[in-house]
VEXDREN-2710 file (C-alpha; in Angstrom, 1 decimal):
% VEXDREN-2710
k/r/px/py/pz
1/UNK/-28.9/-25.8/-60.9
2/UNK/-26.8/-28.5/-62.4
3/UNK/-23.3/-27.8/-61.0
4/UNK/-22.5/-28.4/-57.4
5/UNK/-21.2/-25.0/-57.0
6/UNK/-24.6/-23.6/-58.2
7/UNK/-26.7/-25.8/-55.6
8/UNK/-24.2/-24.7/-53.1
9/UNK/-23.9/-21.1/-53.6
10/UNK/-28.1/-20.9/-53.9
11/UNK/-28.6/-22.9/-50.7
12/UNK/-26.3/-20.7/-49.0
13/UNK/-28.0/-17.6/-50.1
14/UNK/-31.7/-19.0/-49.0
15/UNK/-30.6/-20.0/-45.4
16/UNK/-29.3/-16.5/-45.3
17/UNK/-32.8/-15.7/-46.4
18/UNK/-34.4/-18.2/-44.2
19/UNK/-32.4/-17.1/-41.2
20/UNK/-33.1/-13.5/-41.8
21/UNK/-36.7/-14.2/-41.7
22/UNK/-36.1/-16.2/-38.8
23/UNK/-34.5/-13.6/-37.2
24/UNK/-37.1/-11.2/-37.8
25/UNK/-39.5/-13.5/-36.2
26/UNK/-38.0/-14.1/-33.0
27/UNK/-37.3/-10.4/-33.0
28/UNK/-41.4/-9.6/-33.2
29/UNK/-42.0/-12.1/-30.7
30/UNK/-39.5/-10.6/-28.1
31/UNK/-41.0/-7.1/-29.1
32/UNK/-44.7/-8.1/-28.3
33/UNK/-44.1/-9.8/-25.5
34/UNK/-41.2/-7.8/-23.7
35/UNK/-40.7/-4.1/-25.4
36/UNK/-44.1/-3.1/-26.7
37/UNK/-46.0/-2.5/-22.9
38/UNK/-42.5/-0.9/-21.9
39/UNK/-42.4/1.5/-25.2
40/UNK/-46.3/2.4/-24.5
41/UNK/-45.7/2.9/-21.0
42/UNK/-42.7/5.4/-22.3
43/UNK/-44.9/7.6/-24.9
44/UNK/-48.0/7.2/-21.7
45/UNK/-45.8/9.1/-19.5
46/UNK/-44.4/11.4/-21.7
47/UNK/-47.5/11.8/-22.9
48/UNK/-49.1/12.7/-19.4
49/UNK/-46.4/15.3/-18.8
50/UNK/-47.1/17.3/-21.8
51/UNK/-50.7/17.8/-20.8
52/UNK/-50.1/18.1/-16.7
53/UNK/-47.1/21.0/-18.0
54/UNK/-49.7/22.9/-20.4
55/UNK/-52.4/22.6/-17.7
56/UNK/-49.7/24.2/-15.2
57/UNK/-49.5/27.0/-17.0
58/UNK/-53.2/27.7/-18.2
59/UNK/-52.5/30.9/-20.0
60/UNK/-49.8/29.5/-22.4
61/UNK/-50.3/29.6/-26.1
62/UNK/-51.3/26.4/-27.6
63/UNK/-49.7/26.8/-30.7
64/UNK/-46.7/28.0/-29.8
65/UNK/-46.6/25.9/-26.4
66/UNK/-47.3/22.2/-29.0
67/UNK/-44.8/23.6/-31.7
68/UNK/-41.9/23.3/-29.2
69/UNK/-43.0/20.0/-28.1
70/UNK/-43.5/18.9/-31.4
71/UNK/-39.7/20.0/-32.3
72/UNK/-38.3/17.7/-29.4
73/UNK/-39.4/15.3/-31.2
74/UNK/-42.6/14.5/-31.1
75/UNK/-45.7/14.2/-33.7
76/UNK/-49.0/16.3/-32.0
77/UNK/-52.8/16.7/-33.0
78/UNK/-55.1/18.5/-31.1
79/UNK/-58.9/18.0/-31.7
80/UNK/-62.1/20.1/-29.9
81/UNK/-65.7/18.8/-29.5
82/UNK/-66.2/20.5/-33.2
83/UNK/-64.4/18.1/-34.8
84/UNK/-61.8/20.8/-35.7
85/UNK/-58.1/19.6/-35.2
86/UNK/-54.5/21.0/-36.1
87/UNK/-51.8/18.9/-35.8
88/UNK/-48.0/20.2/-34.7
89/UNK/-44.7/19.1/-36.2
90/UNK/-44.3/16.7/-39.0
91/UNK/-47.7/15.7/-40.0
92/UNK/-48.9/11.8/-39.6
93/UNK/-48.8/10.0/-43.0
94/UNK/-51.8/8.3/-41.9
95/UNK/-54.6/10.4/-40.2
96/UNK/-57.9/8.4/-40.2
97/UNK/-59.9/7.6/-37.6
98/UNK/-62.7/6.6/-36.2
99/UNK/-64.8/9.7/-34.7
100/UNK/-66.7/8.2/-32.2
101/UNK/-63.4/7.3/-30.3
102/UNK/-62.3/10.9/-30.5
103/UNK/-64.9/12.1/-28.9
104/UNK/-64.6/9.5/-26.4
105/UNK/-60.8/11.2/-25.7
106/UNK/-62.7/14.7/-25.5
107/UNK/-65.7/13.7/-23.0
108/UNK/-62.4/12.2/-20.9
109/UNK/-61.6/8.7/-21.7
110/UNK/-57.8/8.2/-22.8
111/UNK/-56.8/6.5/-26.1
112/UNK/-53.6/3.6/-25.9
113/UNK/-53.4/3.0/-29.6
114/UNK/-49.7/1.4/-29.1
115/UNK/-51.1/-1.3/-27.6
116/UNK/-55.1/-1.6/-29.3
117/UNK/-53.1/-1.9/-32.9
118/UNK/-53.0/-5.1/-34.2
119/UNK/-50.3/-5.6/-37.4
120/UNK/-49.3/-9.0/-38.9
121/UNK/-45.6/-8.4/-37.5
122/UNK/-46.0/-6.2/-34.2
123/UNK/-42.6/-4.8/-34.2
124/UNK/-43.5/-2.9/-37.7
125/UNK/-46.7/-1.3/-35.5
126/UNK/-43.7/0.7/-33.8
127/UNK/-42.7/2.1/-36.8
128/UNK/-46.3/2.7/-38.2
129/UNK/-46.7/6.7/-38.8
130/UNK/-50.4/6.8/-38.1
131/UNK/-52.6/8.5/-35.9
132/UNK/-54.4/5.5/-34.5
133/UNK/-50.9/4.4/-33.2
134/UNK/-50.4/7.4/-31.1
135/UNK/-51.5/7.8/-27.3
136/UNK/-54.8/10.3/-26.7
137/UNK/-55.3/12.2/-23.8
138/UNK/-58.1/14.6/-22.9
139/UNK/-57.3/18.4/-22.2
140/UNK/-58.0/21.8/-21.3
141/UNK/-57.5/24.1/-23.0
142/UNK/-59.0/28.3/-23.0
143/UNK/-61.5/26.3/-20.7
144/UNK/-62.7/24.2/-23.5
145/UNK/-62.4/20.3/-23.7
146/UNK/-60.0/19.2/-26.2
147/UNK/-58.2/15.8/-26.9
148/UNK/-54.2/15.4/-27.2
149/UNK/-53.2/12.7/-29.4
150/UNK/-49.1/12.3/-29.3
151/UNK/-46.7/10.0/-30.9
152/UNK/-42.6/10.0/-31.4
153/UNK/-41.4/11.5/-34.4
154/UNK/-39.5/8.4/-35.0
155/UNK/-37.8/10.0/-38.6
156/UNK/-36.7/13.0/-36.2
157/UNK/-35.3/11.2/-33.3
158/UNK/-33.6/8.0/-35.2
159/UNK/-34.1/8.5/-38.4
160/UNK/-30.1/8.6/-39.0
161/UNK/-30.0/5.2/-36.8
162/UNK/-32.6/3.5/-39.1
163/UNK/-30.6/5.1/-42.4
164/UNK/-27.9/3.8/-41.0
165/UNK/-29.1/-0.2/-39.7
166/UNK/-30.4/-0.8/-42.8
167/UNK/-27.1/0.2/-44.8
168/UNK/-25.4/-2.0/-42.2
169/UNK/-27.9/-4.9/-42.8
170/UNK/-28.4/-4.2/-46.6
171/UNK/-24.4/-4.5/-46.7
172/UNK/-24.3/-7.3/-44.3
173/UNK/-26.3/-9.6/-47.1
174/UNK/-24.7/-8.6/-50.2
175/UNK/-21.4/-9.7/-48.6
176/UNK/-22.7/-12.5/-47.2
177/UNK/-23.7/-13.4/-51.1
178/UNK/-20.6/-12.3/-52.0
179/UNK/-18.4/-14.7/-49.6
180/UNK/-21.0/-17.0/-50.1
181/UNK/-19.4/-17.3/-54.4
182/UNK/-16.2/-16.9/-53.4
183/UNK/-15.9/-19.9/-50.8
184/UNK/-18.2/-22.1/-52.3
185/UNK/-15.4/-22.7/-54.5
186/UNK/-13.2/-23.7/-51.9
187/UNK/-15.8/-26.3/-50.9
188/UNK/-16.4/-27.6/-54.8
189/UNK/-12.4/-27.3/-56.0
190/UNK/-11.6/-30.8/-54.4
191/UNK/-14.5/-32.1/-55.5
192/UNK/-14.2/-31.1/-59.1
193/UNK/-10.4/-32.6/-58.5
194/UNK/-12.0/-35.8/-57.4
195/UNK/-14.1/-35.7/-60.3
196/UNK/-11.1/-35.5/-62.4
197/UNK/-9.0/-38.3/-60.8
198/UNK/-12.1/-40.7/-61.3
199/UNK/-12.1/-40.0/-65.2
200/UNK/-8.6/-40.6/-64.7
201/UNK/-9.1/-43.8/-63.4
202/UNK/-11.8/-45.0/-66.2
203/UNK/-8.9/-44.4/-68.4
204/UNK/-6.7/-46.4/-66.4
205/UNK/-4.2/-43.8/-65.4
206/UNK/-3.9/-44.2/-61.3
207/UNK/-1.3/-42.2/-60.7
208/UNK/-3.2/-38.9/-59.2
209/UNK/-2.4/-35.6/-56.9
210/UNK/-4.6/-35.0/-54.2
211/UNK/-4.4/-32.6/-51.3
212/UNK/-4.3/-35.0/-48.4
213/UNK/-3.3/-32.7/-45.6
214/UNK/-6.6/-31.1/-45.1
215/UNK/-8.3/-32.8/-41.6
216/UNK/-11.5/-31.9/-42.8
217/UNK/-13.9/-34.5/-44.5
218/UNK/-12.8/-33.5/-47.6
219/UNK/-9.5/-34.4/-46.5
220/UNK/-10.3/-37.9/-45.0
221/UNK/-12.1/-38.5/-48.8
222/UNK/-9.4/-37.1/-50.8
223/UNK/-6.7/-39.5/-48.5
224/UNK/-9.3/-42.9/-49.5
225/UNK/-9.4/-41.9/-53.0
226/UNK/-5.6/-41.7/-53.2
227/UNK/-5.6/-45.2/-51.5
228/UNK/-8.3/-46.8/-53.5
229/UNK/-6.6/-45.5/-56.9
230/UNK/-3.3/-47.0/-55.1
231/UNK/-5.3/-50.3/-54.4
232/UNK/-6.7/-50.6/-57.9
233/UNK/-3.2/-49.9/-59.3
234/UNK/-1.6/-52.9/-57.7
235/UNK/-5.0/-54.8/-58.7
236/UNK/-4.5/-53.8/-61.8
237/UNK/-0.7/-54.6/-62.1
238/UNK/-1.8/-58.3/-60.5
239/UNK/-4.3/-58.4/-63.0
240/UNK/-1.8/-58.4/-65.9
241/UNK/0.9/-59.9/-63.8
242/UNK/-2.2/-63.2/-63.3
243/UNK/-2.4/-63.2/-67.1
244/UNK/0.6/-63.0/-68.0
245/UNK/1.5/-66.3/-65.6
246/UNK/-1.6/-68.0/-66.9
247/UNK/-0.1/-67.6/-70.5
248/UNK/3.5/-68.4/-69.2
249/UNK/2.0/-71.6/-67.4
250/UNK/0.0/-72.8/-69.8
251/UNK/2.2/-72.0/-72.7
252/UNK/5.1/-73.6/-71.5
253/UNK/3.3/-77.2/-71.6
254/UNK/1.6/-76.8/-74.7
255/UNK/4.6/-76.0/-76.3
256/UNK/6.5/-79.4/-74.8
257/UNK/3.3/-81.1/-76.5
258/UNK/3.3/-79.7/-80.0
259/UNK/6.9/-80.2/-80.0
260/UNK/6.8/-84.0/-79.1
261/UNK/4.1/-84.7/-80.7
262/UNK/5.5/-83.5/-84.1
263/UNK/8.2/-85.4/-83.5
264/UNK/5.8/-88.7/-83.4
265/UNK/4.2/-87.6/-86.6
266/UNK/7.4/-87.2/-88.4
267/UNK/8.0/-90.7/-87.6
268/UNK/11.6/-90.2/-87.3
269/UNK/12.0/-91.1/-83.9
270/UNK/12.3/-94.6/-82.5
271/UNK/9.8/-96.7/-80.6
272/UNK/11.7/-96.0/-76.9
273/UNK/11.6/-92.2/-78.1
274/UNK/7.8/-92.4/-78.9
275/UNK/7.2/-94.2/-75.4
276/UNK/9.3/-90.8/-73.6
277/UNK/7.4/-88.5/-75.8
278/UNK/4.1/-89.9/-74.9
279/UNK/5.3/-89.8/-71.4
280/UNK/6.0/-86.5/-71.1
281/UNK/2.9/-85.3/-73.2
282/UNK/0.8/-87.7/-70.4
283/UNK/2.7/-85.7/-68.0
284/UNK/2.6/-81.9/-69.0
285/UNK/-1.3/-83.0/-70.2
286/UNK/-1.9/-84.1/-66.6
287/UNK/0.1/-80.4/-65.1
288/UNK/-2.3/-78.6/-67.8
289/UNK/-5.4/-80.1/-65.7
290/UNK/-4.5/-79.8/-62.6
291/UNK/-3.1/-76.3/-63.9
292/UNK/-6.7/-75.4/-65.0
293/UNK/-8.4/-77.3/-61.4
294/UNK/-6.2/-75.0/-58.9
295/UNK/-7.7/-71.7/-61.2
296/UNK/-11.1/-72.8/-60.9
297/UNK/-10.6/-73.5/-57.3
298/UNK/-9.2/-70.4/-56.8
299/UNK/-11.4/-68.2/-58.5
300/UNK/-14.3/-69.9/-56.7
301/UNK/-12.5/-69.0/-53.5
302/UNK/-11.7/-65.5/-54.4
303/UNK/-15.9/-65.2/-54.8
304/UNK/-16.3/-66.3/-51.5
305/UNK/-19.7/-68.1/-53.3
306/UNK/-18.0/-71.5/-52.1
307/UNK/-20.3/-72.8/-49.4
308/UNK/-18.8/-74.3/-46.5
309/UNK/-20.1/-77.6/-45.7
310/UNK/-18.9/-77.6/-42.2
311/UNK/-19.1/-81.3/-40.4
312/UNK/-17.6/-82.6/-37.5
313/UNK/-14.5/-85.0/-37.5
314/UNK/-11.5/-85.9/-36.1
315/UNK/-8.6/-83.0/-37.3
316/UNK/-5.7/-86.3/-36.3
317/UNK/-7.0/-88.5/-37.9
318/UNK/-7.6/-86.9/-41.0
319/UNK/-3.4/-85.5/-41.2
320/UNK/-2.7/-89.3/-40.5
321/UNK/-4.4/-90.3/-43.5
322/UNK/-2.7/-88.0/-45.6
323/UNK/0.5/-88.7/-44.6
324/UNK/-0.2/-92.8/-45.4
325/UNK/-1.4/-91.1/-48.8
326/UNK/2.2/-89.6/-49.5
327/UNK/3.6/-92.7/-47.4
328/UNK/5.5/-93.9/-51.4
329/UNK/6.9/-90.1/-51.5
330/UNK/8.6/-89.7/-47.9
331/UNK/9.7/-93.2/-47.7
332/UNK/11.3/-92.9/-51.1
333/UNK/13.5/-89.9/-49.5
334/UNK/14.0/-91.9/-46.2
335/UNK/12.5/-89.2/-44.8
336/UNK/11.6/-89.2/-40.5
337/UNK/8.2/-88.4/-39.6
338/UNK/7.8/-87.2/-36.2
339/UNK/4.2/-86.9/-35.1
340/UNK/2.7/-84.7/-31.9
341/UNK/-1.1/-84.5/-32.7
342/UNK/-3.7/-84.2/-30.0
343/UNK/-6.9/-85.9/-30.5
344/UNK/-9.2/-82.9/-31.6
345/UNK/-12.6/-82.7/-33.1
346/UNK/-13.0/-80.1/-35.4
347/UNK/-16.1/-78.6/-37.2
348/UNK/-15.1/-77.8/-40.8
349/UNK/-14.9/-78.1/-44.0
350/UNK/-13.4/-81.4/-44.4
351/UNK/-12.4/-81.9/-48.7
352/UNK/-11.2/-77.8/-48.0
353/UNK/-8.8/-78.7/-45.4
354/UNK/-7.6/-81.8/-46.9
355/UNK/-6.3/-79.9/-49.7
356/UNK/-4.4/-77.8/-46.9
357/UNK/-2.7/-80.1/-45.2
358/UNK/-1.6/-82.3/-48.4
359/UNK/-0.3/-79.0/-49.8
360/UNK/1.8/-78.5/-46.9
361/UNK/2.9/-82.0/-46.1
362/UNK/3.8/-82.4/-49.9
363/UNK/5.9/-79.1/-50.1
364/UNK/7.6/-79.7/-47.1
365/UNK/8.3/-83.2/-48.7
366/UNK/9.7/-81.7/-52.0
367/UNK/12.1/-79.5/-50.5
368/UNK/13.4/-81.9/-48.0
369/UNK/16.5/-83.9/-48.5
370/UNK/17.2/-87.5/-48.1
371/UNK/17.4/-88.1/-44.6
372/UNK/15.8/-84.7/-43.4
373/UNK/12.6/-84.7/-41.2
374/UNK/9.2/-83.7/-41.2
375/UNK/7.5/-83.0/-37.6
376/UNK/3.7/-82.7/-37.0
377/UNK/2.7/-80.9/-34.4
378/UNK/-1.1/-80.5/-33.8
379/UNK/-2.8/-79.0/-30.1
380/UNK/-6.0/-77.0/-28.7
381/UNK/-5.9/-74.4/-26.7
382/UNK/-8.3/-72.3/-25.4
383/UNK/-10.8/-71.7/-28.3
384/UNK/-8.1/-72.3/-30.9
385/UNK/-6.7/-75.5/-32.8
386/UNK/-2.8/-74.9/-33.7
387/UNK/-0.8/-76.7/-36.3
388/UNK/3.0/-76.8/-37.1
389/UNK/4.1/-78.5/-40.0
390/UNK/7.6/-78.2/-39.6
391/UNK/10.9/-79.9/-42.4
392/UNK/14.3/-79.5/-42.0
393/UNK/14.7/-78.8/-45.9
394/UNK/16.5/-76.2/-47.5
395/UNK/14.4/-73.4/-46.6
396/UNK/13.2/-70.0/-48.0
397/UNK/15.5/-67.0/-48.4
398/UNK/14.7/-64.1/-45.7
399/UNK/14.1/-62.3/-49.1
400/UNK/11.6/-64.5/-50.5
401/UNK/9.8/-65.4/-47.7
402/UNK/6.9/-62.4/-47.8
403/UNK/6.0/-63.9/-50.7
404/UNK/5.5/-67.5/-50.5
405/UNK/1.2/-67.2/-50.5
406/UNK/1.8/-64.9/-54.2
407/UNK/-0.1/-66.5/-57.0
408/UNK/2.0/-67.9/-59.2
409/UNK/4.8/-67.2/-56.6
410/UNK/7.4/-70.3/-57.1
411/UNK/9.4/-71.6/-53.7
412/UNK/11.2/-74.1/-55.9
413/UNK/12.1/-71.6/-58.4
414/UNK/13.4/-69.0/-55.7
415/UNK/15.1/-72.2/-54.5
416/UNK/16.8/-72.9/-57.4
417/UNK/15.3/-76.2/-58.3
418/UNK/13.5/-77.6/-61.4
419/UNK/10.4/-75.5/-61.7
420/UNK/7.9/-78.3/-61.4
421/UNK/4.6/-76.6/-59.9
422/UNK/2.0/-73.8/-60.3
423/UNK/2.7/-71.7/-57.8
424/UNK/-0.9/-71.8/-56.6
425/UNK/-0.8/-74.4/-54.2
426/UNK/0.2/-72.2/-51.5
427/UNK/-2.3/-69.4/-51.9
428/UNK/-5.3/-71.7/-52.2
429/UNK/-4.4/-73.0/-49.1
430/UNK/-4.1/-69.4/-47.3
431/UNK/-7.7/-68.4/-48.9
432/UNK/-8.8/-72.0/-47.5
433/UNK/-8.1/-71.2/-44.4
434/UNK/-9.1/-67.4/-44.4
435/UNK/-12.6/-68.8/-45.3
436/UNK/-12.4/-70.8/-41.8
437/UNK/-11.9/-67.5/-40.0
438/UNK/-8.2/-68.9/-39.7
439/UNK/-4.6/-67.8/-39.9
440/UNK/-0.9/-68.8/-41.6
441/UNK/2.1/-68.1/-41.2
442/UNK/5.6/-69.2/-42.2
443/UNK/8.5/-69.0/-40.4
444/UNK/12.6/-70.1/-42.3
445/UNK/15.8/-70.2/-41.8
446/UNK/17.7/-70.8/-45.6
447/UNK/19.5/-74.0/-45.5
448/UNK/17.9/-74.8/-42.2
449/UNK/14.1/-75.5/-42.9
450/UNK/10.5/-74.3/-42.8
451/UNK/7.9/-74.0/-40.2
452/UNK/4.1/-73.7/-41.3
453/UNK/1.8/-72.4/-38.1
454/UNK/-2.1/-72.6/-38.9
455/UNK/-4.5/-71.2/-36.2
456/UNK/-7.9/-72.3/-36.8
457/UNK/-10.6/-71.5/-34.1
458/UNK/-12.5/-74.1/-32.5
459/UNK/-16.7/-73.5/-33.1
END
């Protein structure tokens, strides 16, 4: 039994066993306790009128009287105080028994052997061809005592029915068997499929075919498989797409730094020209680090291993510092800071959030113009702390705007500036708040500005 089909198919077949035997229980317990008194009661009376009909008619011949009985249907024996017996119609299979309690029968006792027979499953005793499970009656007969033991001739009266329930039940199991094969592969096809589609998926080929219209379980499996293999697809193609911006981003300054810094060695350039080289390799050095910082941030994050350390402290307070932090880069674009913030206490993780909030403020900074204006907006309700960190900068395209919180996803670049970021920043700070049990989302109009909305709840 290694295949599923083969477990399937043999369980099938022993609860069709089980249930037959079941079956066969329940129907010997209704027998003994409702048609077994009723089916001796039956042969009693019939019984009774055989012997009160002889004894009407005293000068009747017993043989001849017995042999019609017998071909109604019945199964006869007739026993005197000799011990000498004949017995009428189709003879009993089984003929022993005890004397003594046949010449109980004779000296005028009666004999209910339908009900003093004791078998392991009752209902069988019904069907027993013996002479102990008859009914005995004493009679007279020529004037002599006799005793009149009678039984149905069960072969003469349903012996076609009995042919004929066993070929039905015999025929009910082997088809049961037979359906049994046959659908058990409907049961095991779609799981052979699925079986399929996961080797598929080792390999790394996600696109699959399932049958997702069933509304069975089988159904609601095969429709999660199709999405997971979907799921691991994109995960996949953000995988290589991860990689492949890693490489581009790290590439990109270590290719500024070999370049310059060749050109110091071949000492062909000119002290100003080694001061801008050694600039710019400081610089793209310092993008590299904080390049490599953000990933290890990130992929701590994306663990969810990064423990919280949740303190208490004032939410205001700690955007006001921040924004005398980045006072030299707002200042430098005369840009107005317009401030609503609440005094709220917040439980949270304070160096997490910081890196929020300097991420926004310094975006919306970057893509501001001279003159433009940053607003601040910071309030409780209910259960719920709410911040808006609104510019009036150039915006994000309607396009572009779904996806601002990518990885590596650049606002500048879609906004047609200098590429001068990772493309990180912004989906550090949605995981940073995702860990607070928080939400984001950003709201633009191109050429108009940006609107940040952060809902944090309030432990």
């Amino acid at each position: 039994m290694k295949t599923l089909y083969t477990r399937i198919v043999v369980t099938f077949i022993i609860i069709a066993m089980v249930s037959s035997l079941l079956a066969l229980l329940l129907s010997n317990g209704y027998y003994a306790a409702k048609l077994r008194d009723q089916n001796e009661e039956q042969i009693w009376t019939i019984t009774s009128e055989i012997r009160t009909l002889y004894e009407q008619v005293p000068d009747l011949e017993p043989a001849a009287y017995f042999t019609h009985i017998a071909n109604m249907g019945f199964q006869l024996y007739t026993v005197n105080d000799q011990m000498e017996g004949v017995f009428y119609g189709t003879p009993f299979k089984h003929t022993q028994m005890d004397p003594e309690q046949i010449r109980q029968v004779i000296a005028g006792q009666t004999y209910r052997g339908m009900l003093q027979e004791r078998h392991f499953l009752m209902v069988t005793g019904f069907f027993e061809n013996s002479l102990r499970n008859s009914i005995g009656v004493p009679i007279q007969m020529k004037g002599k005592p006799y005793a009149l033991f009678v039984r149905p001739n069960l072969e003469q009266q349903i012996g076609g029915v009995r042919v004929l329930m066993a070929f039905l039940l015999g025929l009910t199991f082997l088809f049961s068997i037979l359906l049994i094969i046959i659908f058990s592969q409907y049961i095991v096809k779609p799981v052979k499929k699925l079986t399929e589609a996961t080797k598929r998926i080792v390999k790394g080929h996600y696109e699959i075919k399932m049958d997702v219209t069933r509304q069975d379980e089988i159904g609601e499996l095969a429709r999660d498989f199709t999405f997971m293999a979907q799921s691991l697809k994109q995960l996949d193609n953000m995988r290589q797409e991860f990689v492949g911006n890693v490489s581009h981003e790290i590439q990109s300054p270590l290719t500024s730094i070999q370049g310059f810094t060749q050109s110091i060695l071949d000492k062909s350039t000119s002290e100003e020209e080694k001061e801008r080289y050694l600039q710019i390799i400081l610089e793209e050095s310092k993008r590299m680090s904080s390049l490599s910082k953000q990933l290890l941030t990130l992929a701590s994050l994306d663990k969810e291993n990064h423990v919280i350390k949740r303190s208490a402290y004032r939410l205001d307070e700690q955007i006001r510092q921040i924004l005398i932090l980045t006072e030299w880069q707002w200042t430098e674009k005369d840009i107005a800071i317009e401030l609503e913030l609440s005094e709220v206490m917040i439980t949270a993780d304070a160096q997490l959030l910081h890196q929020v909030w300097l991420n926004f403020i310094t975006n919306g900074i970057k893509f501001s113009q001279h003159g433009d204006t940053l607003r601040i907006e910071l309030q409780e309700q209910l259960s719920e702390i709410i911040i808006r960190i609104s510019d009036t900068g150039i915006g994000i395209p309607e396009v572009e705007l779904p996806h601002i919180f990518d990885r590596f996803y650049k606002a500048d670049k879609a906004r047609n500036r200098a590429s001068s970021g990772s493309g990180l920043g912004l989906s550090i700070a949605q995981k940073i708040i995702q860990l607070h049990h928080g939400s984001v989302e950003a709201q633009s109009e191109f050429g108009k500005g940006t609107t940040f909305v952060i809902h944090l709840p309030q432990l």
